[in-house]
N, C-alpha and C positions, 0 to 999 in steps of 0.2 A: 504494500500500500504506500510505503513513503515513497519507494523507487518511482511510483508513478507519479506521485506529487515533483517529486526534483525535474521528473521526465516532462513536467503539464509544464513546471516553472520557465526549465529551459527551453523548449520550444513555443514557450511565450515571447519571451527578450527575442528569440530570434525572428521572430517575426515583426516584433516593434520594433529593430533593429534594420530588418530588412524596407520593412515600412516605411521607414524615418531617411532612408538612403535614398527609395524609391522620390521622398517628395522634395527632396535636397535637390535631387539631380534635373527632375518636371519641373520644377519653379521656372524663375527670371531668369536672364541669364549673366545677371549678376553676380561676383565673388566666386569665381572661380565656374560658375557653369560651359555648357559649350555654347559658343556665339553665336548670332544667326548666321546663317551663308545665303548665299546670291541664290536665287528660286524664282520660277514664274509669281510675277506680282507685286517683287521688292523693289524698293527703290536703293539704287545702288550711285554711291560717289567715286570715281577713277580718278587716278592719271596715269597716263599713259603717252608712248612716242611709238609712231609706226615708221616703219624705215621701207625700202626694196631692196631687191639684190645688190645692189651696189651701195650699199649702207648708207644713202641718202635720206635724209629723215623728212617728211612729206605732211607730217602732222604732230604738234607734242603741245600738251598743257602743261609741263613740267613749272612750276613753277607759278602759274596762272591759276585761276579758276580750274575747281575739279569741272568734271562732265558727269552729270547727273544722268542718270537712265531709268527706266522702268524694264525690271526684264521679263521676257518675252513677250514684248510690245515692239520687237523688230524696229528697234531704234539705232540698232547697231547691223554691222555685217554679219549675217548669220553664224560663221566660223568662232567669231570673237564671242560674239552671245554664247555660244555651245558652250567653251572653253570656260565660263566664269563660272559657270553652275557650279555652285558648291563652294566657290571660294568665299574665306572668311574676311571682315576687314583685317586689314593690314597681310595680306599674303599676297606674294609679287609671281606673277608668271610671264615666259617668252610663251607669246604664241603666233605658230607659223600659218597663217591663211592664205590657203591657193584660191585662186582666180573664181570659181564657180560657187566657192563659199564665203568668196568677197565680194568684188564689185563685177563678176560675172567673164565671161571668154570674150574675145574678139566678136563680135557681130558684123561677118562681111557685108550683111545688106544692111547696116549702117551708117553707109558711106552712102553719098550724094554726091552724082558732079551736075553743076551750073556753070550757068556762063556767067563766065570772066565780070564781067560787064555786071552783074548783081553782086559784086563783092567793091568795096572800096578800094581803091588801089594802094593806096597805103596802107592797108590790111592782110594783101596779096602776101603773104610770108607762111610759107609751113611750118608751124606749129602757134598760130595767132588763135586764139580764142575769138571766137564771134559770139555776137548775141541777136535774138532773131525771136520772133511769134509765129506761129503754127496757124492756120486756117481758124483750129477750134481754139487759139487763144493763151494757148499754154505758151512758156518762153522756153526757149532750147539756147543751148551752147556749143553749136558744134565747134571743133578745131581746124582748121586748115592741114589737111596731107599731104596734097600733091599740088602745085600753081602750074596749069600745062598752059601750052598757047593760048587755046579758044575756051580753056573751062577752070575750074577750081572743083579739085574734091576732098567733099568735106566730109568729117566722121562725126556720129554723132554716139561716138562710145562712148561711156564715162571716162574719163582719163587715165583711168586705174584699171579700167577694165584689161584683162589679159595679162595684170600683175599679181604678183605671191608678195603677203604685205607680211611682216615682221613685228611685233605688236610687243614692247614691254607693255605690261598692265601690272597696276596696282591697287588694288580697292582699298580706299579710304575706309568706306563706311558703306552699311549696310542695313537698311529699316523696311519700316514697313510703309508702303508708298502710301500717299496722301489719296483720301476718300475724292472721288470723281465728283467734279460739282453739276 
C-alpha cells in the first residue's frame, strides 16, 4: 500500500513537471523561447544586397531603410521568398536565384523592331532605357538592343531577366503583419 502511494506521488510531480515544461515552452516567445520565423502572413524587415555573376551589386539597403515584406504576398522574386521561410530575425543567408525563379528567361518575342524615325535620335544608343504607353494605357520601358539602319529593336524584358541574382539576406525582424484595413 505505501509502495503505491510513493508510486501515485511520483508520477504526480512528473506530470506537473512535464506540464509546467509543456507551458514554459507554448507561451510568448519571450526569455529564452523559440522566435517566430518568416511564414505565409508575417510581416518580415531585410537587408539585403543582390549582386550577378560578375559581383556587380544591382541593388543593397545596407545601411538605408530595411524592406518591409508581407510573405507570400509575392512581393519579392519567388526564389528569395522560398528561401526565407523559416528564417528567424537576425539569421543571415546567400541565396542563389536562377532566372525563372527571378525575374524570368529571355523572352524572344519581347523584342520589337520600329522605325528609326519613332525613336528620338539622341536616344538611338543600345542599351538607352525608353519610356513609352501601351494602347491600353499601361507604361512600359523597353531598352534599346540593336540601332540598324531603317529600325531600332527594342526589348521589352525586364533587365534582369535571363540573370542568376546573388542575394545576401538578413532578417531584421519578424511579426505579425498589420490587420488589412
Amino acid at each position: 500500500m505505501r509502495r503505491t502511494s510513493i508510486f501515485s506521488a511520483l508520477c504526480g510531480w512528473s506530470i506537473i513537471l512535464f506540464f509546467s515544461a509543456a507551458c514554459a515552452t507554448a507561451g510568448d516567445t519571450k526569455k529564452g523561447a523559440s522566435a517566430m520565423t518568416v511564414s505565409n502572413g508575417k510581416q518580415v524587415s531585410l537587408e539585403y544586397t543582390m549582386k550577378l555573376d560578375d559581383q556587380s551589386v544591382v541593388d543593397s539597403n545596407v545601411g538605408r531603410e530595411p524592406l518591409k515584406v508581407t510573405q507570400g504576398k509575392h512581393e519579392l522574386v519567388p526564389g528569395l521568398e522560398k528561401a526565407l521561410e523559416g528564417m528567424a530575425a537576425g539569421e543571415k543567408k546567400n541565396v542563389t536565384v536562377a532566372p525563372p525563379e527571378a525575374y524570368g528567361t529571355v523572352d524572344p518575342k519581347a523584342f520589337q523592331e520600329v522605325d528609326r524615325k519613332m525613336v528620338p535620335a539622341d536616344a538611338q544608343k543600345v542599351g538607352m532605357q525608353l519610356e513609352g504607353t501601351t494602347t491600353d494605357g499601361r507604361k512600359v520601358f523597353p531598352r534599346i538592343s540593336e540601332v540598324k539602319n531603317e529600325t531600332v529593336v527594342l526589348d521589352f524584358n525586364h533587365p534582369l531577366a535571363g540573370k542568376t541574382l546573388y542575394v545576401e539576406v538578413k532578417v531584421l525582424e519578424v511579426a505579425q503583419a498589420p490587420a488589412a484595413k
